[in-house]
C-alpha positions in Angstrom: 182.1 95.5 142.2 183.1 95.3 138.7 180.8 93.6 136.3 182.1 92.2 132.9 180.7 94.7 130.2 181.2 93.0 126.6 182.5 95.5 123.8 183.0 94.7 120.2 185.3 97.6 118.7 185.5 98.4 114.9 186.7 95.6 112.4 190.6 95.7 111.8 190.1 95.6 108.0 188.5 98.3 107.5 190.9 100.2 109.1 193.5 98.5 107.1 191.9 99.6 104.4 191.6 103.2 105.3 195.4 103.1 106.5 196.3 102.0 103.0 194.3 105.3 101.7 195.7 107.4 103.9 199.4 105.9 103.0 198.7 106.9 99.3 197.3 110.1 99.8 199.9 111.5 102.2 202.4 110.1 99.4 200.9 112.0 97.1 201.0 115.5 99.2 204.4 114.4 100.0 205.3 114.3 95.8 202.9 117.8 95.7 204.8 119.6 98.7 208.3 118.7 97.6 208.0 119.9 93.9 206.4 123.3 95.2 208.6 123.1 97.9 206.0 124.0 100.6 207.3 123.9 103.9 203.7 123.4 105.8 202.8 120.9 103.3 205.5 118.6 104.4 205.1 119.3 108.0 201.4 117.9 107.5 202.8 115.1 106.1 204.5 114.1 109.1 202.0 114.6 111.3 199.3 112.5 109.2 202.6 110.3 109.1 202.2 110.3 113.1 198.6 109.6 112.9 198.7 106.5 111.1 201.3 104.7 113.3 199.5 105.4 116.6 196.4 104.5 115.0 198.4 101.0 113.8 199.0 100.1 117.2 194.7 99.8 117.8 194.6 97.1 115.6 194.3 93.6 117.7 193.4 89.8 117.4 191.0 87.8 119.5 191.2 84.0 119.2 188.7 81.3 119.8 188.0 81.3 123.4 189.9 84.2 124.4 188.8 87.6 125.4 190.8 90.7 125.9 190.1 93.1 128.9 190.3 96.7 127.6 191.5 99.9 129.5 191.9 103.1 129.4 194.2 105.1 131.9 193.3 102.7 134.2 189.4 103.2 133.8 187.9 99.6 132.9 186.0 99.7 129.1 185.0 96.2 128.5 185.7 93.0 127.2 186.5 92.1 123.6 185.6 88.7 123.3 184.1 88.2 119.7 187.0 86.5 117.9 188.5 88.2 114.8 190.7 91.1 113.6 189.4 94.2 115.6 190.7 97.7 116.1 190.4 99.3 119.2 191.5 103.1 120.4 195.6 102.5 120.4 196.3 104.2 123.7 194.3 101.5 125.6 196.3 98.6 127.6 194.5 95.1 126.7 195.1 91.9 128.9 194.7 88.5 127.3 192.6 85.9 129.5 191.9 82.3 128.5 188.5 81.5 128.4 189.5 77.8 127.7 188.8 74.9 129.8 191.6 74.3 132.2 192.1 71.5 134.8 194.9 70.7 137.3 195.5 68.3 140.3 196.4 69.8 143.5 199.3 67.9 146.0 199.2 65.6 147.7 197.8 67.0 151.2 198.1 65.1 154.8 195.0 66.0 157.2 193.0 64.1 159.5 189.1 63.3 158.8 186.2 63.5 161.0 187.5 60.4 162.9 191.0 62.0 163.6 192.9 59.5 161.4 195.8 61.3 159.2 194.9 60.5 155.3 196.9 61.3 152.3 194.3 63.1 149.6 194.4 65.2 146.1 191.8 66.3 144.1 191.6 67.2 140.0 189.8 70.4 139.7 188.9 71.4 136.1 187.7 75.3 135.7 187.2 78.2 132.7 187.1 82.1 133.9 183.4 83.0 132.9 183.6 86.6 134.5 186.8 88.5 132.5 186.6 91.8 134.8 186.2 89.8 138.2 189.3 87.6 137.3 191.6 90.4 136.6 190.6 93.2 138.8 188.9 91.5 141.7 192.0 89.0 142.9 195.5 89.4 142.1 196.4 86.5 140.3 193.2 84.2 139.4 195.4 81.4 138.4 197.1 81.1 141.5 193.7 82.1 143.5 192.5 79.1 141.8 194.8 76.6 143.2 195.1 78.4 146.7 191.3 78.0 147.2 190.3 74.5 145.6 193.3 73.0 148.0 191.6 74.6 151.0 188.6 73.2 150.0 189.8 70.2 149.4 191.5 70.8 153.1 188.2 71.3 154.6 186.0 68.6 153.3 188.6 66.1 154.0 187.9 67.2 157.9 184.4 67.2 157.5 183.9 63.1 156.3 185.5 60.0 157.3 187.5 58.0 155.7 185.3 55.2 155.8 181.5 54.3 156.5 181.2 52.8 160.2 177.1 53.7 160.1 174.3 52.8 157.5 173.3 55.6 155.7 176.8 58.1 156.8 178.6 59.4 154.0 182.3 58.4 153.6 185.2 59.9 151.5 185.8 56.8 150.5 182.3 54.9 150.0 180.6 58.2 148.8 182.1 59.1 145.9 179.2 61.1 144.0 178.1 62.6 146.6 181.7 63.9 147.7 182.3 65.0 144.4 179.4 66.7 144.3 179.7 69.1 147.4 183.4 69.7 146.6 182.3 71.2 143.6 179.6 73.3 145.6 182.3 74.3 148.1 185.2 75.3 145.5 182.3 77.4 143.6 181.5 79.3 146.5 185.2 80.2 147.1 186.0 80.9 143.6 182.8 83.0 142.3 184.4 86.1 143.3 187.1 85.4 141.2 185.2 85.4 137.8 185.7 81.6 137.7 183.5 78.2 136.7 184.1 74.9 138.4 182.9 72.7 136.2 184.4 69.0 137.7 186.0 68.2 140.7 186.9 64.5 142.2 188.8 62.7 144.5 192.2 61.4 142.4 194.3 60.1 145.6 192.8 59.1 148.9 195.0 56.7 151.4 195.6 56.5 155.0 198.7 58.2 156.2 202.0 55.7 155.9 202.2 55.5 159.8 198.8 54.3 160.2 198.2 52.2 157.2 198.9 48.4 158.2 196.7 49.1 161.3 194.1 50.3 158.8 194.1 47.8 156.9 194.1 45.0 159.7 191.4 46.8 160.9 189.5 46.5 157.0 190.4 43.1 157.4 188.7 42.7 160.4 186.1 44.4 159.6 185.3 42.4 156.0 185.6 38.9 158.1 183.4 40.2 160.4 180.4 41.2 157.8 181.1 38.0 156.3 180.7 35.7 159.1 177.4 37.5 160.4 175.9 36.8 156.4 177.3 32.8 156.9 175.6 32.8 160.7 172.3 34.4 159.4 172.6 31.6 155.9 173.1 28.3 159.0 170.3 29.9 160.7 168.0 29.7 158.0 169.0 26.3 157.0 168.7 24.4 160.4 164.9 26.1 160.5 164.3 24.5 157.4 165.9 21.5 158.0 163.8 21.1 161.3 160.2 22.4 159.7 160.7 19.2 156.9 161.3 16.6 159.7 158.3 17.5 161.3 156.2 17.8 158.4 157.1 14.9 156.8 157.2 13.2 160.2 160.6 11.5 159.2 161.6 11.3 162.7 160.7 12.5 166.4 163.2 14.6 168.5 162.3 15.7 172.2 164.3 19.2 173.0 167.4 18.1 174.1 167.7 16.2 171.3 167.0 19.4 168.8 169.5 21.2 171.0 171.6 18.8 170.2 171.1 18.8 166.0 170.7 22.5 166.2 174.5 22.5 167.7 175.8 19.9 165.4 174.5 21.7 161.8 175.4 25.2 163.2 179.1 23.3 163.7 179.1 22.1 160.7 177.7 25.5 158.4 179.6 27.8 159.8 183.1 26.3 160.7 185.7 27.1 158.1 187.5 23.9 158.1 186.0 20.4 157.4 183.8 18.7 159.5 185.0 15.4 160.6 181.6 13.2 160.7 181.6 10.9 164.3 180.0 7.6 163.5 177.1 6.6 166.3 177.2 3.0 166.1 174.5 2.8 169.2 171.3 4.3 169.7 169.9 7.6 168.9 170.4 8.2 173.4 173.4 6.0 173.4 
């Protein structure tokens, strides 16, 4: 396995500099060798000539957040990643890779959660390449490994969770965000690390039931929502009737026999929890009668 090996080559102006000596000084013996008319003098001049433009072809730029990976007949020799004018031995290939901090948002993908229900769900994903040798000699193309990868892991954890919470306590795609955030970072790491690559965010940006299913989803939210809230209205009448019942007694305001508490206990529990009006009956007998 192929480890990134940092390198930092020679500065480029300084070999500017010597190029520009050599330049002169070749004139020079080119002047020299023409007046005498020396015939190995000028072909010395050509080949210094020959030097200095292979040599020019060494001379490379590294930018902010940028590295170039250097070889050699195919032999790996580092990494330049310093940023500035460097010079480097001119018969090596060098391969620019982005060390900047990219993001994308994968499609839109169908699959079915934990529960079976088809859901509609995408992801943003944002990554840097941390490992320059491992992203360009350990996959073919990093980029596209990239999105390949984070959308099957986006795949898989949409399996693994359900859409929605029907237990205390259960995570939910939907309900959970930090948490499923969280492990789909974990998840996309693991599948990326061989590639050299960094997942520094990933979230949820599009999560909806499938079109075919989506009224009966939401009836069933509905549902669901008028449900919870009549069990908190039940458990408020409740709570209310006791009360009611503790300050007659206490305070002695009036005596009721069972049947007769039955009877109140129905009445309030009527009246608390109905969702329409209560229309009041007027008793104009006795409390029996």
């Amino acid at each position: 396995m192929l480890r990134e090996r940092q390198i930092r080559g020679f500065s480029g102006w300084l070999f500017v500099f010597g190029f520009l000596v050599v330049l002169g000084f070749s004139i020079w013996m080119l002047i020299v060798a023409i007046s005498d008319r020396a015939g190995p003098a000028i072909v010395a001049w050509l080949l210094v000539q020959a030097v200095v433009i292979v040599c020019v072809f060494g001379l490379t730029v590294v930018n902010p957040n940028e590295a170039k990976v250097v070889q050699l007949f195919g032999a790996y020799k580092g990494s330049l990643k310093e940023q500035g004018f460097r010079w480097v031995n001119p018969l090596t290939l060098r391969r620019n890779v982005s060390l900047r901090v990219r993001n994308f948002e994968s499609s839109r993908l169908k699959v079915n959660d934990q529960d079976g229900n088809p859901i509609e769900i995408a992801a943003v994903i944002v990554w840097r390449v941390v490992e320059t040798a491992e992203a360009v000699f350990h996959v073919d193309d990093y980029e596209h490994f990239v999105h390949v990868q984070s959308e099957a892991a986006v795949r898989n954890l949409a399996t693994t969770y359900p859409y929605d919470t029907h237990l205390e306590g259960q995570l939910s795609l939907r309900g959970s965000v930090l948490e499923i955030a969280h492990r789909m970072r974990e998840e996309i790491q693991e599948r990326l690390t061989r590639a050299g690559v960094e997942v520094i965010e990933a979230r949820i940006s599009h999560l909806a039931y499938a079109p075919e299913i989506a009224s009966a989803m939401l009836r069933r939210q509905q549902a669901s929502a008028i449900i919870a809230a009549r069990q908190k209205i039940v458990e408020g009448a409740v709570g209310m009737v006791e009360m009611a019942l503790e300050q007659l007694s206490s305070k002695q305001v009036v005596q009721l026999d069972e049947e007769r508490k039955a009877a109140m206990v129905s009445n309030l529990l009527v009246v608390l929890c109905s969702d329409r009006d209560a229309q009041p009956v007027v008793n104009t007998g006795t409390l029996y009668q």
